[in-house]
C-alpha positions as CSV (number, residue, x, y, z in Angstrom):
1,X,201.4,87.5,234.2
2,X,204.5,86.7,231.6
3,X,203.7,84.9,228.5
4,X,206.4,83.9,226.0
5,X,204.4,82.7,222.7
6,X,205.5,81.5,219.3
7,X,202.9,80.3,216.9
8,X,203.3,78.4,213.4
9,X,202.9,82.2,211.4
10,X,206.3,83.1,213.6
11,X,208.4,80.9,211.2
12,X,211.4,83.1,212.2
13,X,211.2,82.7,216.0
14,X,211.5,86.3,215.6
15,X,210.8,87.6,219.6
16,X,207.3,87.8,221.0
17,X,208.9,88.8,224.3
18,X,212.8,88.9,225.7
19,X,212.7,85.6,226.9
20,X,212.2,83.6,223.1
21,X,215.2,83.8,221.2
22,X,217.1,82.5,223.8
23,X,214.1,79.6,224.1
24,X,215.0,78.8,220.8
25,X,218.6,79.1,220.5
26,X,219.4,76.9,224.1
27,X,221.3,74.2,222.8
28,X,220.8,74.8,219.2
29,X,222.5,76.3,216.4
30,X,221.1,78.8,214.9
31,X,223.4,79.2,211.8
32,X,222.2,76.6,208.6
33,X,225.6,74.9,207.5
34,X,224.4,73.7,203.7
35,X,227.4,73.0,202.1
36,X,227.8,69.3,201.1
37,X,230.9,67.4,200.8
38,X,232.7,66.0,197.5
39,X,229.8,66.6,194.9
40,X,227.2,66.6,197.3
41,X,224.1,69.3,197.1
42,X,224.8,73.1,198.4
43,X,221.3,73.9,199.0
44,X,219.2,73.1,202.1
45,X,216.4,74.9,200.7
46,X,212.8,73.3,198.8
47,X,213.7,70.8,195.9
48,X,212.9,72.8,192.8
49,X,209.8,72.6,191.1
50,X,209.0,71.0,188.1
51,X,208.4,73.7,185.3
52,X,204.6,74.1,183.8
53,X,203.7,72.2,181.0
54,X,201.9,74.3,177.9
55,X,198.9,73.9,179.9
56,X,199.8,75.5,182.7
57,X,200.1,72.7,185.3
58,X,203.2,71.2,186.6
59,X,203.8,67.7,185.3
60,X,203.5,64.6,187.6
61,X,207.2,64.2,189.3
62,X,208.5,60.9,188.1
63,X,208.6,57.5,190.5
64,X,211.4,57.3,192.4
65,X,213.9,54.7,190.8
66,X,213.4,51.9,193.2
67,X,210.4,51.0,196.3
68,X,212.7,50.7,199.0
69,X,215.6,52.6,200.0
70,X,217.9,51.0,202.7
71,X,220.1,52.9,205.4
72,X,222.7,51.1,207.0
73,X,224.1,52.0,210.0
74,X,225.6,50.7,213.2
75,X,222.5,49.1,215.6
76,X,221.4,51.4,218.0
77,X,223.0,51.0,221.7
78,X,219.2,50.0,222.9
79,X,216.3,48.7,220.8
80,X,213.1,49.5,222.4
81,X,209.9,49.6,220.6
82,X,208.0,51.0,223.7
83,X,207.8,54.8,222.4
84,X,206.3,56.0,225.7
85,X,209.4,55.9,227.7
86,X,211.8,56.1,224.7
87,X,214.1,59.0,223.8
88,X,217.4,60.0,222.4
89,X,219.6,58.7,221.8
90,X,218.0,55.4,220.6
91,X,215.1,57.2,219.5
92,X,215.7,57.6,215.8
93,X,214.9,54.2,214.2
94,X,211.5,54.9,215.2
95,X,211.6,58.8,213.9
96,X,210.1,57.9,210.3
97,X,207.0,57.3,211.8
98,X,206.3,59.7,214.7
99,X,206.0,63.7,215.3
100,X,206.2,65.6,218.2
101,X,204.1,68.8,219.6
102,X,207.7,71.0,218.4
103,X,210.3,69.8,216.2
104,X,213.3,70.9,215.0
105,X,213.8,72.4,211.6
106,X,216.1,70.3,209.4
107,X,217.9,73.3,207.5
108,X,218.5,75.5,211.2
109,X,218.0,73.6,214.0
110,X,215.6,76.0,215.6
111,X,212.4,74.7,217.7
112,X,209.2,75.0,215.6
113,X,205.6,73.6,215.7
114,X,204.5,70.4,214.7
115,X,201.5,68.6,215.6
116,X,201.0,72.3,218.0
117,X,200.2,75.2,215.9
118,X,201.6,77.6,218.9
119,X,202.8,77.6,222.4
120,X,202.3,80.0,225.3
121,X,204.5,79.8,228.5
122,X,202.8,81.7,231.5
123,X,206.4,82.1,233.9
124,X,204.4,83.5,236.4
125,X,202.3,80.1,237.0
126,X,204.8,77.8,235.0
127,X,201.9,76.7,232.6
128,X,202.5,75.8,229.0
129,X,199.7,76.2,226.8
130,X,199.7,74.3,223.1
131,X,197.1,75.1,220.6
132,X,196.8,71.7,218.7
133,X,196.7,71.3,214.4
134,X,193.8,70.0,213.3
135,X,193.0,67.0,210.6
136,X,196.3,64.9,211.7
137,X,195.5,61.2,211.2
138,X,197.2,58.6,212.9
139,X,198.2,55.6,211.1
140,X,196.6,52.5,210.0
141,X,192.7,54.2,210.4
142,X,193.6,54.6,214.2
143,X,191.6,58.1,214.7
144,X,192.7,61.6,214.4
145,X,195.5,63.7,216.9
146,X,193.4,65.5,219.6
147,X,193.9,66.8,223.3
148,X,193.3,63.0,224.5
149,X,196.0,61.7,222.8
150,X,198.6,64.1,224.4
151,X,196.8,63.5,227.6
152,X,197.3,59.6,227.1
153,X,201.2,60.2,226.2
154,X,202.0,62.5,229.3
155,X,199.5,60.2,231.3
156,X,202.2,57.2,230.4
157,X,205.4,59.4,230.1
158,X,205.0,60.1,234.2
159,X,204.2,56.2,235.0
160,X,206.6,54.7,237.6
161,X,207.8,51.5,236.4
162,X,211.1,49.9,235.4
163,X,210.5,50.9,231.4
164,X,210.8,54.1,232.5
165,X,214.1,54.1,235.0
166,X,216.8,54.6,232.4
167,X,215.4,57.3,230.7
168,X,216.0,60.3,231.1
169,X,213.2,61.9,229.5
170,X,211.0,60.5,231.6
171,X,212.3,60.5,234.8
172,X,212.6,64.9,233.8
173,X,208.6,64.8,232.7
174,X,207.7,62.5,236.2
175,X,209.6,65.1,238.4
176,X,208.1,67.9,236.6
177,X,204.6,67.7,235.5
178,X,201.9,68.2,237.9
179,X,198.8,67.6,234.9
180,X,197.2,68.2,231.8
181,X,194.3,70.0,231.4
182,X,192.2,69.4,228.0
183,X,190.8,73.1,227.2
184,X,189.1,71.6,224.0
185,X,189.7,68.8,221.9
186,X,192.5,70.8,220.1
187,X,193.7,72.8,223.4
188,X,195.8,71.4,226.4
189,X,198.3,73.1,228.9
190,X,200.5,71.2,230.7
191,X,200.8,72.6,234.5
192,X,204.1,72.3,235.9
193,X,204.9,71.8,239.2
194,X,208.0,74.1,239.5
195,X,210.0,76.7,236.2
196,X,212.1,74.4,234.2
197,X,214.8,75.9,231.9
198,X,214.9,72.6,229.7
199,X,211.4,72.3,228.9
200,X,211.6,73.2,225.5
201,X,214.0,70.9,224.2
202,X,211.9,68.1,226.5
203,X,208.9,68.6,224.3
204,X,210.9,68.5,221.2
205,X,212.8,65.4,219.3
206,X,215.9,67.1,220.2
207,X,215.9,65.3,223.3
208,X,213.7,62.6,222.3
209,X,210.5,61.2,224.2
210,X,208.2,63.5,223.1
211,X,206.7,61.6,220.1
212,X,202.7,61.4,220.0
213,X,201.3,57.6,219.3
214,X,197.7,57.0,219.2
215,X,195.4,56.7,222.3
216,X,193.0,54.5,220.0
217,X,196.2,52.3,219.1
218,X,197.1,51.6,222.7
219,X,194.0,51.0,223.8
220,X,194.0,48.1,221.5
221,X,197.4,46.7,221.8
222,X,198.6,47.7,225.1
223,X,202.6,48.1,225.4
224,X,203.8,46.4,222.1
225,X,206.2,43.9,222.1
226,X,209.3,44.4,220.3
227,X,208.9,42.6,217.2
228,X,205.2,43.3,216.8
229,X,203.4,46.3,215.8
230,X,204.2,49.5,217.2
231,X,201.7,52.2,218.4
232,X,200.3,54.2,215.4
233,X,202.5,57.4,215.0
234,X,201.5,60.2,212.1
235,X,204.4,60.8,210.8
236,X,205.1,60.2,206.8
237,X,206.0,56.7,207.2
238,X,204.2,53.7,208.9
239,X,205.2,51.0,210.7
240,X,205.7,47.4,208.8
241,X,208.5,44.9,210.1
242,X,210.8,44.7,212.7
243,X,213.7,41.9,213.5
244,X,215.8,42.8,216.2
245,X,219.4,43.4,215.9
246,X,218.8,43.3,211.3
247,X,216.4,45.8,210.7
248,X,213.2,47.7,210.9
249,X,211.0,49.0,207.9
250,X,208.0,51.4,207.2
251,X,205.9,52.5,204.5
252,X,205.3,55.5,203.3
253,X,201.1,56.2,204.4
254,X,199.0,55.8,201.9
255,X,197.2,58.9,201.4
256,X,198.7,62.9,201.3
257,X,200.8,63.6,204.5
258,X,199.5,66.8,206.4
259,X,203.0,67.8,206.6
260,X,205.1,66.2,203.8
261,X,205.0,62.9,201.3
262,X,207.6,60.8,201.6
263,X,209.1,60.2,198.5
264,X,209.7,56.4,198.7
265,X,207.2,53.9,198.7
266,X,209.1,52.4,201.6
267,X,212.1,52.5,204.0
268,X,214.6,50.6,206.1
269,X,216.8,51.3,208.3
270,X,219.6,48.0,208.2
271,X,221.7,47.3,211.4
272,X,225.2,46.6,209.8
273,X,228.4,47.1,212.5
274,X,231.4,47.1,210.3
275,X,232.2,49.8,207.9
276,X,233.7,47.4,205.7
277,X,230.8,45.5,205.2
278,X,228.4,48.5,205.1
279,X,230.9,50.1,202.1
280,X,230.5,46.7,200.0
281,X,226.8,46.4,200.2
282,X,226.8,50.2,199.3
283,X,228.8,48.9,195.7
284,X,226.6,46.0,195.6
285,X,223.9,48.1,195.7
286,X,222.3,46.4,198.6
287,X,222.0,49.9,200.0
288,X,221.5,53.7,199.3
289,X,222.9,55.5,202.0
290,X,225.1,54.4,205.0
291,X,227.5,56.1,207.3
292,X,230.9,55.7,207.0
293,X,234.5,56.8,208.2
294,X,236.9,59.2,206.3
295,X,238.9,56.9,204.6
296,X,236.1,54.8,203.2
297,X,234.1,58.5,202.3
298,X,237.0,59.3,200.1
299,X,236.8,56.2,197.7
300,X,232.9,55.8,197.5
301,X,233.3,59.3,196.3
302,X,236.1,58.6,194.1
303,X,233.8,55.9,193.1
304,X,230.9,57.8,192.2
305,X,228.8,57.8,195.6
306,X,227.9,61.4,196.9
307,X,228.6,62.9,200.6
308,X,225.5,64.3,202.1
309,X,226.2,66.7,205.0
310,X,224.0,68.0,208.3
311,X,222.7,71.4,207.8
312,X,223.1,72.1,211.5
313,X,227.2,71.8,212.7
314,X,226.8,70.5,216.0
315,X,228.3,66.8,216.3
316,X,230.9,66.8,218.4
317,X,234.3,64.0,218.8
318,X,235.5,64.1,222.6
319,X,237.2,61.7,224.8
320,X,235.0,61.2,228.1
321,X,236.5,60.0,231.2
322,X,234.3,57.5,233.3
323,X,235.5,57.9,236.8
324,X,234.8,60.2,239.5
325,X,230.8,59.4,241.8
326,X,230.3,60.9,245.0
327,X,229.6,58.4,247.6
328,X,227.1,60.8,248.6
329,X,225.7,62.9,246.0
330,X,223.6,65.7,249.0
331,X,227.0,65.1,250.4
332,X,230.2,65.5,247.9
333,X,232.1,66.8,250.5
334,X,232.6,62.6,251.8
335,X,234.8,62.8,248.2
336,X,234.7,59.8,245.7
337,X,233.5,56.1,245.7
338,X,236.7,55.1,244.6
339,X,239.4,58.4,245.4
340,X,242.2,56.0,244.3
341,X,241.5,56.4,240.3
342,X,243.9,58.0,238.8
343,X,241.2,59.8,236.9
344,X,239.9,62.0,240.2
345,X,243.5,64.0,239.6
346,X,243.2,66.8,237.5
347,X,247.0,66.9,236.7
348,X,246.2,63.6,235.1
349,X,243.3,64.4,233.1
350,X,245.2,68.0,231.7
351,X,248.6,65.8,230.9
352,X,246.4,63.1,228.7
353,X,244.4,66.1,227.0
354,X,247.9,67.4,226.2
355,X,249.8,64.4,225.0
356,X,247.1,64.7,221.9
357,X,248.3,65.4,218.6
358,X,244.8,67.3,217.4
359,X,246.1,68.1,214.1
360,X,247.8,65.0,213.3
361,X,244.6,63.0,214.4
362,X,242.2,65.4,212.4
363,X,244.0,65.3,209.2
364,X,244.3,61.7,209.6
365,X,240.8,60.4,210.4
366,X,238.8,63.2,209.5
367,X,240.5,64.6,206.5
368,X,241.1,68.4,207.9
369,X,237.5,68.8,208.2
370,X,236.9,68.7,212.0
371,X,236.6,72.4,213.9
372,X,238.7,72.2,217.0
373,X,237.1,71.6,220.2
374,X,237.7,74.3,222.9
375,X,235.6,73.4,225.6
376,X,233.1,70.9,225.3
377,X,230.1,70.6,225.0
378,X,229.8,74.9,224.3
379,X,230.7,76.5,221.3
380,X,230.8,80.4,220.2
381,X,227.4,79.9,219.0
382,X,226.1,78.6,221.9
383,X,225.0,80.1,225.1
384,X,227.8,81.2,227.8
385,X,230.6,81.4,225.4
386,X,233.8,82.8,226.6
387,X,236.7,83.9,223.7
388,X,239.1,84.2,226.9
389,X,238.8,80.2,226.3
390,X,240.6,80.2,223.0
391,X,243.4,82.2,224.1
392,X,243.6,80.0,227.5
393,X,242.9,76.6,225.1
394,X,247.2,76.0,224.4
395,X,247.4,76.2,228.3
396,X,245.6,73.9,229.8
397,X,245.1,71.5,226.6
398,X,247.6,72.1,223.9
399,X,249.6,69.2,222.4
400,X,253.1,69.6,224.5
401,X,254.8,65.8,225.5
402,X,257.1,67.4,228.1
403,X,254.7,68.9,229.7
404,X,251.8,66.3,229.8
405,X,255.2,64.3,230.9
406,X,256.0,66.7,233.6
407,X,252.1,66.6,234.9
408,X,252.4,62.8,235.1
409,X,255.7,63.3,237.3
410,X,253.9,66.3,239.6
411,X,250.6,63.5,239.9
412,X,253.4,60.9,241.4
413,X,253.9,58.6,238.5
414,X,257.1,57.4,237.1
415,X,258.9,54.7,235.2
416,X,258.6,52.1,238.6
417,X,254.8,53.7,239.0
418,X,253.8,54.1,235.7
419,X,250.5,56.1,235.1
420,X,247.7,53.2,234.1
421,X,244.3,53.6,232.1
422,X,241.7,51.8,230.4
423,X,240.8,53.1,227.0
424,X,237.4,51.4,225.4
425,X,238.0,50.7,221.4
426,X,234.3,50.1,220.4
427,X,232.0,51.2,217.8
428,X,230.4,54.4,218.6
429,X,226.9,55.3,217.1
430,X,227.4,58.4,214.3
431,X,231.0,58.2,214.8
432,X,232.2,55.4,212.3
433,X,236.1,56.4,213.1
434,X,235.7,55.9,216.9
435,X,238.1,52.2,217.1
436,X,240.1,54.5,215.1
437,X,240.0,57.6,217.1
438,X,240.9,55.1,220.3
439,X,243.7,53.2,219.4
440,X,245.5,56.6,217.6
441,X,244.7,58.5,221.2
442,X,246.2,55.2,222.7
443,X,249.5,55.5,221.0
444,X,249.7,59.2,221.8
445,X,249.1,58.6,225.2
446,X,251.8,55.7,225.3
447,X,254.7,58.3,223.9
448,X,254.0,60.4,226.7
449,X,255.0,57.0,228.8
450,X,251.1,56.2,229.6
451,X,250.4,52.4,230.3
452,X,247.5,52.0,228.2
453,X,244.9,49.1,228.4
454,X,243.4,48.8,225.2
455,X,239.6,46.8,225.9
456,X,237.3,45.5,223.3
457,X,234.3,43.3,224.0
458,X,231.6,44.2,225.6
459,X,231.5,47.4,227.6
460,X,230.8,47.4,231.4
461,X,226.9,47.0,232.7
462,X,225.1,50.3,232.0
463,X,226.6,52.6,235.0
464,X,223.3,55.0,235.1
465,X,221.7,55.6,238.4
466,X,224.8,53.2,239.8
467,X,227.9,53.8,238.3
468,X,230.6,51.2,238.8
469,X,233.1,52.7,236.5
470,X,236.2,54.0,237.9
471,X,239.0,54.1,235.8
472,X,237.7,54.1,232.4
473,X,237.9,56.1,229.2
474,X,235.6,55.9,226.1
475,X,235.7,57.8,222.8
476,X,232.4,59.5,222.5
477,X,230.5,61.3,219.9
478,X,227.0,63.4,220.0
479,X,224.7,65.6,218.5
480,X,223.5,67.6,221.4
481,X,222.5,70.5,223.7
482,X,224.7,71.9,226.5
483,X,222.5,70.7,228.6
484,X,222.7,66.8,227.5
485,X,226.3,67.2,226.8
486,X,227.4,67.5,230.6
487,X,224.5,66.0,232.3
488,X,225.3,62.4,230.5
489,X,228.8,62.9,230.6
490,X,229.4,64.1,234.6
491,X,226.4,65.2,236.8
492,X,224.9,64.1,240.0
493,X,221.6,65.4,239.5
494,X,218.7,63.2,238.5
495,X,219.7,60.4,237.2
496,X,223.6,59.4,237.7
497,X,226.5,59.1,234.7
498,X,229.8,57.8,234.4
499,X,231.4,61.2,234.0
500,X,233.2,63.3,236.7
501,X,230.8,64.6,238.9
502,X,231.6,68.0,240.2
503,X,229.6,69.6,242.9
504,X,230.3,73.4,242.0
505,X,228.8,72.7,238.2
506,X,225.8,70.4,239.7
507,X,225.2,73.8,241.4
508,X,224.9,75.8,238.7
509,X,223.0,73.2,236.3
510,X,220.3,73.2,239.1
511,X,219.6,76.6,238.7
512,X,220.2,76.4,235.0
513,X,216.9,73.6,235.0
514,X,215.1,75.7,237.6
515,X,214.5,78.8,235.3
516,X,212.8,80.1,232.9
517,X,214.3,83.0,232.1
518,X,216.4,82.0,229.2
519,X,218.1,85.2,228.6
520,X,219.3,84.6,232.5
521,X,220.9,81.5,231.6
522,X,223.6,82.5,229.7
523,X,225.9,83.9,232.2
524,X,225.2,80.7,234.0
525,X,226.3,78.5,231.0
526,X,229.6,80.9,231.7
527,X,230.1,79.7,234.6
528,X,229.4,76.3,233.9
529,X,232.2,76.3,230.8
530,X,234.8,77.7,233.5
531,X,233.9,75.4,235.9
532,X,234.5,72.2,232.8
533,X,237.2,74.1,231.4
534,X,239.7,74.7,234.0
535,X,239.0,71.0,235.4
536,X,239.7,69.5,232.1
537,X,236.2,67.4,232.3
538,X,236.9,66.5,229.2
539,X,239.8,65.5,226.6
540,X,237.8,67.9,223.6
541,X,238.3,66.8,220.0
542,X,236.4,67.7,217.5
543,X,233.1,69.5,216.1
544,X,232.4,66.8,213.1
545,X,230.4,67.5,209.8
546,X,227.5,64.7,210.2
547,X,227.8,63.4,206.4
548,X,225.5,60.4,204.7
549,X,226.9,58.8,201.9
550,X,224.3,57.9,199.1
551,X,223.7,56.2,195.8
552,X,222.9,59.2,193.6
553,X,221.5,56.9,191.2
554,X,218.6,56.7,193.4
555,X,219.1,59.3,196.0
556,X,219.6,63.3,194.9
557,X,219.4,64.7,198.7
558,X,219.1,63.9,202.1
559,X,218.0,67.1,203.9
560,X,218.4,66.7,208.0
561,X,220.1,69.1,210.8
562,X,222.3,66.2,212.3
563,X,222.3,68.2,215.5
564,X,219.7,66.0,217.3
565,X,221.4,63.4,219.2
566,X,220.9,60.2,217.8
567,X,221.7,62.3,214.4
568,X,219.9,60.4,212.0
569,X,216.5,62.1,212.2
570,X,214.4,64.0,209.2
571,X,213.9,60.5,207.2
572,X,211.2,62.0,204.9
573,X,213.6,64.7,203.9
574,X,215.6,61.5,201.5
575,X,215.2,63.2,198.0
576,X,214.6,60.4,195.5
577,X,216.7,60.8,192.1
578,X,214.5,60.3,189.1
């Protein structure tokens, strides 16, 4: 019998047996990046603490300088308040107030406890064991975290019912867990019907959907509606006021947070779509932090307004084609729903990722400060990493106009049959320079004699589980794993995307999610990054810094990884200035 353990005392995820690092690292970086831009902070350390007064205890810290403090950001692509089903990566205006068995740590990325004190994975029998922390109160007098409230979540999470169809997280958990058995009140091991290489991040908020709510609280309210009260969470802040499509605000819990206070007496997050808008009600001083693109960081800085960056670089710029479904997914060899896209021909894909001018587009809309892309969605810190790619990266996706012209002409396309695509310009959740981003790629595409539709509006029906998109391309942006970023963006397996679909990586995915070995996964991410790379899956951009801009008048810090997709996670780490 195998057990791979890690326990709260194992802050370092240091290795209990061969199989935990790589546990850890799956998806996740495990270098801290704690340099903040313009005059933001440099440390992603502890806040400093106040010095002793004569009589040897440290002074009261000061109130923070206001009761609220107000995030604006682009609305979330789905508000839900039903916290059973939901996951990343419209998760996040919910995180405030909810905690998971494992998180991930704001200055590394790395998978540690939460509301488990340790973990033991048996791969022999495919059982997880959690030991549970004790003393964790749920919100609002709604009883303390114990075995039955896990056994309640998982209970719902595996529920077949339309709440639960779109996402992903629980589709994964239905498909996977066979029960969970309560040990003790603080005990419970989840029995699995088969290995599963993605578990880990499953039961984390990296993927979302793992979040713990009250037993007590549902048993009262049932499935709340979506402006009325939530399910009790135990997280630092707890649920007030939501309007949908405006806002939704907490409070920080009135008594000392197991974990960590919250430094404000409240928070909101503020649904505002334009960056215009969102910069002038940071100068009116309507609100204290707010995401916003290059151009616009630049003069709040200039203007006195601090940028606040992730400490984990993993958010990542790429162009996605939508295009590409089996008719048959246990039968690809029948070819496409639609074969006639343009898309389905690699020349095609290869001679658009090569009309880009990345340099010209970084400096542009992203100041210099983007990493170049090499083959999404892995990077040299990463699992499977190949250097060969770099060296192969001018080939098959360097900026060249004659030949991304010649491709077109090899594909059959000329000036009678002109090569035709649809490019979405639409807002893009974390990426505040995505209409941006889309109409520059346009233009590129149109000097290498592309006919390109630009569309605005709103964006086809969502395609999951039915995709209806043939000849589309969107600009999207993420903070995720490997495993997220291909399975959204092109897979067959569970539930279906928009992406290419290609049978020889659905191959190797499924054995990917089929193990527990970790350390025998990373050839397999290898193969995977070939099989992407050399088919041009993607049109790879940019790795972005994740950056907050803040009122330092009222904000000193805002501590979060910005790895997690949905990148706006870690609320309580918003340092008040005093």
């Amino acid at each position: 019998m195998t057990h791979i353990q890690h326990t709260a005392g194992d802050s370092a995820g240091r290795r209990i047996t061969a199989a935990v690092p790589r546990a850890l690292a799956l998806g996740l970086f495990a270098t801290t990046l704690t340099l903040a831009m313009g005059c933001g902070s440099a440390g992603g350390g502890a806040p400093p603490q106040p010095a002793a007064d004569a009589g040897g205890q440290a002074p009261a810290a000061a109130a923070p300088k206001l009761d609220r403090v107000v995030f604006a950001l682009q609305q979330p692509g789905i508000e839900y308040q039903d916290v059973r089903h939901l996951n990343t990566p419209n998760e996040w205006p919910l995180d405030p107030m909810y905690e998971s068995l494992m998180g991930v740590d704001a200055n590394t990325g790395k998978i540690v406890p939460v509301l488990s004190t340790g973990w033991q994975i048996d791969t022999k029998t495919n059982d997880i064991r959690y030991q549970l922390r004790k003393g964790v109160k749920f919100h609002k007098d709604n009883g303390e975290f114990t075995a039955k409230d896990v056994v309640v979540k998982m209970r719902e999470k595996v529920k077949d019912e339309p709440a639960a169809a779109i996402q992903s997280s629980s589709i994964y958990w239905r498909g996977l867990l066979k029960d969970v058995e309560v040990v003790n009140d603080y005990e419970v091991v989840y029995h699995l019907k088969e290995a599963s290489g993605l578990v880990m991040e499953f039961g984390t908020d990296q993927f979302g959907g793992a979040s713990m709510f009250s037993s007590q609280s549902y048993e009262k309210t049932g499935i709340p509606p979506m402006n009325g009260e939530a399910l009790a969470g135990t997280g630092p802040y707890q649920y007030d006021t939501r309007v949908q499509g405006q806002y939704v605000r907490f409070t920080r819990v009135p008594y000392k947070h197991w974990r960590t206070d919250a430094e404000f007496p409240a928070f909101e997050f503020r649904w505002v779509k334009e960056a215009s808008t969102r910069m002038a009600a940071l100068l009116a001083g309507e609100v204290q932090l707010t995401d916003l693109p290059e151009d616009l960081q630049k003069q709040a800085v200039i203007q006195g307004f601090k940028a606040v960056q992730g400490r984990v670089p993993a958010f990542r710029a790429f162009v996605a084609f939508q295009c590409c479904q089996f008719k048959d997914t246990k039968n690809p060899a029948l070819g496409y729903i639609d074969p006639t896209s343009p898309l389905a021909d690699v020349r095609v894909r290869r001679a658009l990722a090569k009309s880009v001018n990345y340099d010209e587009l970084n400096k542009s809309l992203f100041g210099g400060k983007g990493e170049r892309m090499i083959n999404n969605p892995l990077h040299p810190t990463r699992p499977g990493w190949d250097p060969s790619w770099e060296k192969r990266w001018p080939e098959l996706y360097g900026f060249d106009v004659p030949a991304a012209r010649a491709l077109i002409a090899q594909a059959g396309y000329s000036a009678g049959n002109p090569l035709k695509v649809n490019l979405r310009v639409a807002p893009v959740a974390g990426l505040a320079a995505a209409q941006d981003v889309a109409e520059a790629v346009g233009a590129y595409w149109r000097n290498a004699g592309v006919d390109v539709t630009l569309r605005t509006g709103d964006p086809p029906p969502n395609p999951i589980g039915n995709p209806q998109v043939y000849n589309e391309i969107t600009i999207s942006a993420t903070s995720s794993t490997p495993w997220t970023g291909i399975f959204n963006y092109g897979s067959s397996l569970q539930h279906r995307n928009p992406g290419p679909e290609q049978a020889d990586v659905d191959q190797v995915l499924d054995k990917i999610r089929n193990t527990m070995d970790f350390d025998a996964q990373d050839p397999m991410w290898r193969d995977v990054g070939e099989k992407l790379f050399t088919a041009n899956h993607f049109v790879p951009l940019f790795w972005l810094p994740t950056v907050a801009i803040v009122n330092p008048k009222f904000v000193s810090d805002y501590v979060f990884p910005g790895s997690i997709t949905g990148t706006w996670t870690h609320i309580e780490g918003i340092k008040a200035a005093r």
